[in-house]
C-alpha positions as CSV (number, residue, x, y, z in Angstrom):
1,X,106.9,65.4,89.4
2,X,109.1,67.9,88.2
3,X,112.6,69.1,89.6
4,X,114.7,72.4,88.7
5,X,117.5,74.4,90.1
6,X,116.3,78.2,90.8
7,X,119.5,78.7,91.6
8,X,120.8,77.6,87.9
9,X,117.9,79.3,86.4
10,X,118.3,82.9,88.4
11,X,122.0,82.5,87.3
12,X,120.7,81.8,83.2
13,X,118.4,85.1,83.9
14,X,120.6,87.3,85.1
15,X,122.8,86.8,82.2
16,X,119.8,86.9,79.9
17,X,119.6,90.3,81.5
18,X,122.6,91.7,81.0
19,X,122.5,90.9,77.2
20,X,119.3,93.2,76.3
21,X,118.8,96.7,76.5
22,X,116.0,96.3,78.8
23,X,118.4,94.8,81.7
24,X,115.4,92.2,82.7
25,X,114.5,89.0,81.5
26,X,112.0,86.4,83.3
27,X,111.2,82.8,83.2
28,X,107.7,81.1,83.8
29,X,108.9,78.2,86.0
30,X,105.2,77.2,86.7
31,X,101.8,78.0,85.7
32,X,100.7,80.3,83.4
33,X,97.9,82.4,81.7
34,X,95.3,79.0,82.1
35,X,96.1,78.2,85.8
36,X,95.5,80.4,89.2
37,X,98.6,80.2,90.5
38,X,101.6,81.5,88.2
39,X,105.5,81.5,89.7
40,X,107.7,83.7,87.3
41,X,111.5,83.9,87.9
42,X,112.7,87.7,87.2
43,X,116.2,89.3,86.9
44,X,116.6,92.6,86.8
45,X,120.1,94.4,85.9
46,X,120.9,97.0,88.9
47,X,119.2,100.4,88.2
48,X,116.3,98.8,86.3
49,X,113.0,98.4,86.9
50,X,108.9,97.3,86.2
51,X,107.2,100.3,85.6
52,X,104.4,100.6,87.5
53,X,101.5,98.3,87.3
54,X,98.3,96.7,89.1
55,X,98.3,93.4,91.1
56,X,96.9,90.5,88.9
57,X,95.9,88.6,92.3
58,X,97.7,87.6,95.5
59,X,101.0,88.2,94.8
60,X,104.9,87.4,96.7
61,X,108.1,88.7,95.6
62,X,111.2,86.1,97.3
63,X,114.3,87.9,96.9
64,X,116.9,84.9,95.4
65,X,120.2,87.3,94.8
66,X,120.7,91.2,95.0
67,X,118.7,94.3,96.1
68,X,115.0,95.3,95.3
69,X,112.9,97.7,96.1
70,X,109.3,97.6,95.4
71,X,107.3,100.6,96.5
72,X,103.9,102.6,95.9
73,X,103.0,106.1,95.8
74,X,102.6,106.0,99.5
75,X,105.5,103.9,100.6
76,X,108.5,101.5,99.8
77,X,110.0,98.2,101.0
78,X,113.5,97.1,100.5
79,X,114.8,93.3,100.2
80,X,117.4,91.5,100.3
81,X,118.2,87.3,99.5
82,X,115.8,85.3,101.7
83,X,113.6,88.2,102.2
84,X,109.5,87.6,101.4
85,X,107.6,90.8,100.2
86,X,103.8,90.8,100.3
87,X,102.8,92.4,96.8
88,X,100.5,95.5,98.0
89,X,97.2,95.3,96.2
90,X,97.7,99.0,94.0
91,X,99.9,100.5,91.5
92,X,103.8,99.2,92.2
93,X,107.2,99.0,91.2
94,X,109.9,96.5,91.2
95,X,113.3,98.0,91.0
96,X,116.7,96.5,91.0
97,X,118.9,98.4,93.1
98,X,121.5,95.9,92.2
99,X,121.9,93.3,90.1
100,X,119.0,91.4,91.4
101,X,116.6,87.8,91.0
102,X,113.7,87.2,92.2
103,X,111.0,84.8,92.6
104,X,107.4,86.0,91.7
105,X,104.5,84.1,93.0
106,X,101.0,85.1,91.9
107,X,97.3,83.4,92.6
108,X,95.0,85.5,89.8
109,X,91.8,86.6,91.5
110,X,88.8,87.3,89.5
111,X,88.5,90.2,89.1
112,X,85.3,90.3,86.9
């Protein structure tokens, strides 16, 4: 059994962030390219964003600090800390509209 602090870690991110010229940084905390499930910690400086991209599977965003926005072409849903968004399954975006952290959880489908 493992412990960690997403607290401490979203805190190590965000100043990650802040130190490139991308203004994002992100953390596998658990899983990754061999498992189903993947949970990815992601801070985003305020006024950046993921460009927009498919769903790789079921997918959460858990807003830890700040405002997001994560939209489609058709619509857009804002959230704040404690807030759970359902990843739509088509082309999206993630932006911060503040400095911003948040908690991706992802269950790859098979696409084939």
């Amino acid at each position: 059994m493992e412990k960690m602090s997403l607290t401490a870690l979203a805190r190590q991110q965000l100043e990650s962030a802040h130190q490139v010229s991308s203004g994002r940084s992100a953390r596998t905390v658990y899983g990754g390219h061999e498992h189903v499930l993947r949970q990815t910690l992601i801070a985003l400086v305020g006024g950046n964003k993921l460009d927009e991209h498919e769903n790789p599977g079921e997918a959460t965003v858990h807003v830890l600090h700040g405002r997001v926005s994560l939209a489609t072409a058709d619509t857009s849903w804002e959230g704040s800390p404690g807030d759970l968004l359902i990843v739509p399954d088509s082309p999206h975006t993630l932006e911060a509209l503040e400095d911003s952290v948040v908690f991706l959880t992802v269950a790859k489908l098979d696409r084939s």
